[in-house]
C-alpha positions in Angstrom: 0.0 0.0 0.0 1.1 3.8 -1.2 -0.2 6.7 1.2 1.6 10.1 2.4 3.6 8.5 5.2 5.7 6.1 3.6 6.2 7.4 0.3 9.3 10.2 0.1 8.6 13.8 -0.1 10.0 17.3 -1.0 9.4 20.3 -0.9 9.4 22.6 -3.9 8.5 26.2 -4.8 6.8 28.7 -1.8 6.7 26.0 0.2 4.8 23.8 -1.5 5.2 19.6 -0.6 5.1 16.7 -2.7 4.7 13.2 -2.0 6.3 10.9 -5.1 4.0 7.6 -5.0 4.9 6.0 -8.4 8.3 7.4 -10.5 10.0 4.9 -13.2 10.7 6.2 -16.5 7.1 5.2 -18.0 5.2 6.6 -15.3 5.5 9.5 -12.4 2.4 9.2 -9.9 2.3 12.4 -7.0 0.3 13.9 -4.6 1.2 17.9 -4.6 -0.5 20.6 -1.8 0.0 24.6 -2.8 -0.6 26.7 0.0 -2.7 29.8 -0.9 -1.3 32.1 -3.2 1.1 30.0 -4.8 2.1 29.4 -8.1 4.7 27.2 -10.3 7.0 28.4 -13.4 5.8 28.9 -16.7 7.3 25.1 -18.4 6.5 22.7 -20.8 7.6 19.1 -21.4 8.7 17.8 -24.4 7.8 14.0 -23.7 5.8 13.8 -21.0 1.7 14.3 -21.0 0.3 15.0 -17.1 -3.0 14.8 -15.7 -4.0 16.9 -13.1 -7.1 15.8 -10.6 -7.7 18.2 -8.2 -8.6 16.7 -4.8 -8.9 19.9 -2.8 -9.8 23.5 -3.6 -10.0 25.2 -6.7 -6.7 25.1 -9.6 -5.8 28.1 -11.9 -4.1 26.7 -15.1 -2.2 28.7 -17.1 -2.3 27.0 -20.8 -0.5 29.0 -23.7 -2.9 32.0 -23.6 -6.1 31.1 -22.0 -6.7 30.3 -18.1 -8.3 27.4 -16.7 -10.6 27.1 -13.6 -10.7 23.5 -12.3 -13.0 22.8 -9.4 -12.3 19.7 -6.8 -13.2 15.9 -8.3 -12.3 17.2 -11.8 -9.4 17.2 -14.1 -7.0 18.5 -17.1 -4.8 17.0 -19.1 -1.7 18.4 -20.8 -0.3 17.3 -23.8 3.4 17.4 -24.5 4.9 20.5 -25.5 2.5 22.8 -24.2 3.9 25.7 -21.9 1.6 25.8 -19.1 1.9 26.5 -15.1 -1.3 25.3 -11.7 -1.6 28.4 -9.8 -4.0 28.7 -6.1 -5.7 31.9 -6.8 -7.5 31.6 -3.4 -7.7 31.6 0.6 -7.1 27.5 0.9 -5.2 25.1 0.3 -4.7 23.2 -2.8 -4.0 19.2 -3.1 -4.5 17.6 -6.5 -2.5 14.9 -8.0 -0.5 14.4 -11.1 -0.2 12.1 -13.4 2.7 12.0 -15.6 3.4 9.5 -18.6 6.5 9.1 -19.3 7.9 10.5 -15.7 9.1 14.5 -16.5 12.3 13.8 -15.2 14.9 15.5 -17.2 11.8 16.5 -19.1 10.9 20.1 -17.5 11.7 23.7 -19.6 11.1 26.8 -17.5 10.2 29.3 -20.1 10.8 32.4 -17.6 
């Protein structure tokens, strides 16, 4: 069994944690919490397509030139090659896993 205390974590951005449940080169499998008022780097991947399902709160995507709104028990996928960043706009707290096939690492450009 895989849960939050026995899988490794780190932290990353403005404090921002990340729990790594599944990572091979075909697949990367993570549980990631934003506190409020956080955001990631504008990126893409050039092999690797993630899905997002947001567990908790509300997401901001940015994708190329249009924003995103994705509520709790929903989802977005990204393909490859598509500069994008998850932002939490709001007051809470913001868990959602991702989904990433094959794993991004060595497969992340920051575009700012």
């Amino acid at each position: 069994m895989i849960n939050k205390d026995n899988s490794p974590s780190y932290t990353w951005g403005d404090n921002c944690l990340s729990w790594v449940f599944v990572d091979n080169e075909n697949l990367s499998v993570k549980m990631e919490s934003m506190p409020s008022w956080t955001k990631e780097k504008l990126h893409f991947h050039s092999k690797a397509q993630q899905f997002f399902f947001i567990l908790k709160g509300v997401a901001t995507f940015y994708i190329l030139d249009k924003v995103k709104s994705v509520p709790e028990n929903s989802g977005i996928l990204i393909d490859p090659k598509t500069e994008h960043y998850i932002a939490n706009e709001t007051e809470n707290n913001l868990d959602f896993l991702v989904i990433s096939q094959p794993t991004t690492n060595n497969d992340r450009t920051i575009v700012e």
